[in-house]
DRENMARSE-535095 format. One line per field, with one value per residue (C-alpha): residue number from 1; residue in one letter; x, y, z. Coordinates in nm, 4 decimals. Layout:
n = (NUM;...)
res = (A;...)
u = (X;...)
v = (Y;...)
w = (Z;...)
This chain:
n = (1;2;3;4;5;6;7;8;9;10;11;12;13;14;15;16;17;18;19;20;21;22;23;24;25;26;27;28;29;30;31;32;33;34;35;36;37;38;39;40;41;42;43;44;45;46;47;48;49;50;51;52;53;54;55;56;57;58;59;60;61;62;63;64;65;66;67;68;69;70;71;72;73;74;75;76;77;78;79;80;81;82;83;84;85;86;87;88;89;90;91;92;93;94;95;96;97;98;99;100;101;102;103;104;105;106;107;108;109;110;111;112;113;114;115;116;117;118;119;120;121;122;123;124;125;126;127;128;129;130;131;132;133;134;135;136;137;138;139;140;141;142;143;144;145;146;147;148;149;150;151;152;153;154;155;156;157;158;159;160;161;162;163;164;165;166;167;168;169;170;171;172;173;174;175;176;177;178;179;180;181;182;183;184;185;186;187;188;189;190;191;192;193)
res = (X;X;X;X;X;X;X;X;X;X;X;X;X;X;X;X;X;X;X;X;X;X;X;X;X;X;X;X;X;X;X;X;X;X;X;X;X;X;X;X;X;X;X;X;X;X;X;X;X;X;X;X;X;X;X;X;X;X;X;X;X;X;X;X;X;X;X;X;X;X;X;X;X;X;X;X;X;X;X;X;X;X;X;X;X;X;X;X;X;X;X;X;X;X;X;X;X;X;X;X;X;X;X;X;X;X;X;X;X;X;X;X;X;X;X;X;X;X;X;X;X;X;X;X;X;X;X;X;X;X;X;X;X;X;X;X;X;X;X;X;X;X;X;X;X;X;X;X;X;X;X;X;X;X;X;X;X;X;X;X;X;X;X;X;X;X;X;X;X;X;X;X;X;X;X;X;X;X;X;X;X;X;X;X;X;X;X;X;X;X;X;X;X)
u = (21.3812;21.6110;21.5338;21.5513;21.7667;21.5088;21.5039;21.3005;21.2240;20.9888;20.9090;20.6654;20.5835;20.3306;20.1276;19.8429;19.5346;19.7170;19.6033;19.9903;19.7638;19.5154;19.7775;19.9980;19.7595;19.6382;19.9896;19.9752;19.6771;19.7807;20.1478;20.0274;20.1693;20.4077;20.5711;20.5765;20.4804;20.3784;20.6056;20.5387;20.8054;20.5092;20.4641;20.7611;20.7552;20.3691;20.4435;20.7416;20.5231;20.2340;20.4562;20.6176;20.3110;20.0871;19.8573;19.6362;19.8337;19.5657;19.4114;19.7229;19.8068;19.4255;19.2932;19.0799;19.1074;19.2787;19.5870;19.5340;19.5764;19.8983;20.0073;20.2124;20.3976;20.5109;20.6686;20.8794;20.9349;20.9843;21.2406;21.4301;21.4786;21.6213;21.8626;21.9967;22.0194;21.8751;21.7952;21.6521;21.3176;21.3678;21.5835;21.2768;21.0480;21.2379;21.3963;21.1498;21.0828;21.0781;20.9409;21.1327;20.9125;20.9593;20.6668;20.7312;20.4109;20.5058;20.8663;20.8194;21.2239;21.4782;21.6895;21.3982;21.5394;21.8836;21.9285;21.7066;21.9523;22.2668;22.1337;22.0336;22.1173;22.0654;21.7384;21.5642;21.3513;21.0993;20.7560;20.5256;20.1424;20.0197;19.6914;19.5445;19.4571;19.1078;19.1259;19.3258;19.0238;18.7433;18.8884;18.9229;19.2221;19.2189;19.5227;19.7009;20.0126;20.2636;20.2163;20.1155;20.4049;20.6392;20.9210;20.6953;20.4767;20.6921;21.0611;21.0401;20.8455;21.1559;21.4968;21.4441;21.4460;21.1654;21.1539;20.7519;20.4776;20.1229;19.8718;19.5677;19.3318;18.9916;19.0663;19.4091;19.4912;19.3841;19.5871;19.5727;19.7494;19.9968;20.0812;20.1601;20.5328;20.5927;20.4134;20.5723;20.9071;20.8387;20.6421;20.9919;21.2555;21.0534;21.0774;21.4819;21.6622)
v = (-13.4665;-13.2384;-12.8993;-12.5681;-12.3429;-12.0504;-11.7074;-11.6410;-11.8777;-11.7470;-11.9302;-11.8796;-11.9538;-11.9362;-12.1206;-12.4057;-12.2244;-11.8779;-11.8958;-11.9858;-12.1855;-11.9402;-11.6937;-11.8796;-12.0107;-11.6664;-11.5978;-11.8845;-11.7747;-11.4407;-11.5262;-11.8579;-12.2612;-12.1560;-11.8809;-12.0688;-12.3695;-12.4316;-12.6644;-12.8339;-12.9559;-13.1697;-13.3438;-13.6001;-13.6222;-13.7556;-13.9457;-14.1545;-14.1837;-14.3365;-14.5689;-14.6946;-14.6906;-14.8564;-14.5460;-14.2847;-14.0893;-13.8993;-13.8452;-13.7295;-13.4624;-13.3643;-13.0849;-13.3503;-13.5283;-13.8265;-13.6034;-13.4926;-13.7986;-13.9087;-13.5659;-13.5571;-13.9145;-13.7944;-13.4508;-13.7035;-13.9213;-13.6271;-13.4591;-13.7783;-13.7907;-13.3603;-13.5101;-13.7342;-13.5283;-13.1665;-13.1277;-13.4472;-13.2858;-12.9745;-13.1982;-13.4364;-13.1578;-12.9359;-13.2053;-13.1772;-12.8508;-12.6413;-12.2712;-11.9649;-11.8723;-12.1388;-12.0976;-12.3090;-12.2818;-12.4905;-12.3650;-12.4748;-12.4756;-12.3035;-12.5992;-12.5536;-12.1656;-12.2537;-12.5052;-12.3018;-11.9827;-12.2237;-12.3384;-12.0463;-11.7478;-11.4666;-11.6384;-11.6868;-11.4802;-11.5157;-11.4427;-11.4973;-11.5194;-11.3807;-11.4890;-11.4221;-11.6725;-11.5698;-11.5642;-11.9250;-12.0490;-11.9022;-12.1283;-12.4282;-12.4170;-12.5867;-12.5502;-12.9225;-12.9952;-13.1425;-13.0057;-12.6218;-12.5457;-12.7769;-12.6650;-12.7377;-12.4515;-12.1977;-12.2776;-11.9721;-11.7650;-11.5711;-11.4128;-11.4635;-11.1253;-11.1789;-11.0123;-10.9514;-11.0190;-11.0548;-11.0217;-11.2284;-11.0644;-10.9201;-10.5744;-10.5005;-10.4448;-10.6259;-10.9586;-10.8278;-10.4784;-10.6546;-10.9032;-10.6179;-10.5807;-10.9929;-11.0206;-10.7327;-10.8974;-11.2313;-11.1138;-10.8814;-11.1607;-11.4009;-11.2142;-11.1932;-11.4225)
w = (2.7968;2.9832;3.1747;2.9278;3.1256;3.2661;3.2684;3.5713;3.8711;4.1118;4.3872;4.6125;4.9892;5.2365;5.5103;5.4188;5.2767;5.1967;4.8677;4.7348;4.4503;4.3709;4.3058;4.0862;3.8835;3.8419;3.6827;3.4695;3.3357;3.2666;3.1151;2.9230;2.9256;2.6648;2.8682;3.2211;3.4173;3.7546;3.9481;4.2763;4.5294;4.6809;4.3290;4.3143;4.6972;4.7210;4.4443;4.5467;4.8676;4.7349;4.5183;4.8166;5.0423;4.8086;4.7827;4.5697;4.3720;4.2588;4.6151;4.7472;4.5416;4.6120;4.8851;4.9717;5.3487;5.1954;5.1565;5.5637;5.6741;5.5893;5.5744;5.8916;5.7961;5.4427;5.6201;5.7813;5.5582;5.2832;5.5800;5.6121;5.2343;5.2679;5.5035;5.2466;5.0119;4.9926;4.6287;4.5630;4.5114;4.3676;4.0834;4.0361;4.0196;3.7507;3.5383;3.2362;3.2392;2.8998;2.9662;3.0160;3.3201;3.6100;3.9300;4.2156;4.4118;4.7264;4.8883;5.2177;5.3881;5.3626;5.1700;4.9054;4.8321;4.8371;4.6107;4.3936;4.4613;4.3961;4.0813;3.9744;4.1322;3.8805;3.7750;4.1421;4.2695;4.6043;4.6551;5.0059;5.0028;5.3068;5.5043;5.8165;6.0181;6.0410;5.6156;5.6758;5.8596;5.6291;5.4054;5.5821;5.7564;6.1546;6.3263;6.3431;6.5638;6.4068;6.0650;6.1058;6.3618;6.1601;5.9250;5.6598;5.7504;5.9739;5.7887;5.6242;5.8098;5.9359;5.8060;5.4273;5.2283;4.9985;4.6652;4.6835;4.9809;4.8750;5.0930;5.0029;5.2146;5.0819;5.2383;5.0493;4.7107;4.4140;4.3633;4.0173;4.1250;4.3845;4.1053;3.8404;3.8725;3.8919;3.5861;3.4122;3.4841;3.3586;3.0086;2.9831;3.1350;2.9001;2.5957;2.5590;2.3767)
């Protein structure tokens, strides 16, 4: 089954333990599977890395410490593959998907954003989750060289315009009041025809 051209792709970035999940799935909750789907970039990458490492499928795409340990070897071996060819995963992740409403929950580089914005450049739209560190760390975070000051986690930190920044911080707004006007496009960007 082939892609359904979308309407709206948002895509969203943000360092380890932001709360890029949380978030999303709060819009998918609010908008509904039949409006839009959550896609993850990390999907097809852990995937063909377990298949070709002989590993847990299931444990990798986990929060669990399985996943931490061969983190830093599949960012290489997943930045090896970008090098090849940049799209690779963002084709393998959207290939089957049928909603109007498209969330990628795990742009990490800048290649991620512009194949999206190639693709589909009236359609994509950018969103950061924001975290202290002290928030980060609440959660679980530790600071780990070679993955937290890796393009994987700072490739974006810098010179992209995004379209919204939420802060995910228990002393700002609501994620429910920050997330009002991205949800108000997608129930209006989902309903044309």
């Amino acid at each position: 089954m082939d892609a359904v051209e979308p309407k709206l792709i948002l895509l969203f970035s943000g360092k380890r333990k932001s709360g890029k999940d949380y978030v999303t799935d709060m819009i998918l909750k609010r908008l509904g599977p039949d409006v839009c789907c959550i896609l993850r970039l990390s999907a097809p990458l852990k995937q063909q890395y377990a298949q070709e490492h002989g590993l847990d499928l299931d444990q990798l795409l986990g929060a669990g410490q399985y996943k931490e340990q061969y983190r830093a070897d599949m960012i290489h071996w997943g930045e090896t593959r970008r090098k090849q060819d940049p799209g690779f995963f963002c084709r393998l992740t959207t290939r089957e998907a049928q909603q109007p409403v498209w969330i990628v929950s795990d742009a990490r580089r800048r290649s991620d954003l512009q194949w999206f914005w190639r693709e589909y450049p009236s359609q994509t739209r950018c969103v950061r989750v924001q975290a202290s560190e002290q928030t980060r760390r609440a959660r679980g975070w530790v600071f780990t060289a070679g993955i937290d000051d890796a393009e994987s986690e700072c490739g974006l930190d810098s010179g992209v315009d995004f379209d919204w920044i939420i802060s995910n911080e228990a002393d700002t707004p609501s994620l429910e009041e920050q997330l009002q006007s991205i949800l108000r496009l997608a129930e209006e960007t989902a309903g044309q025809t």
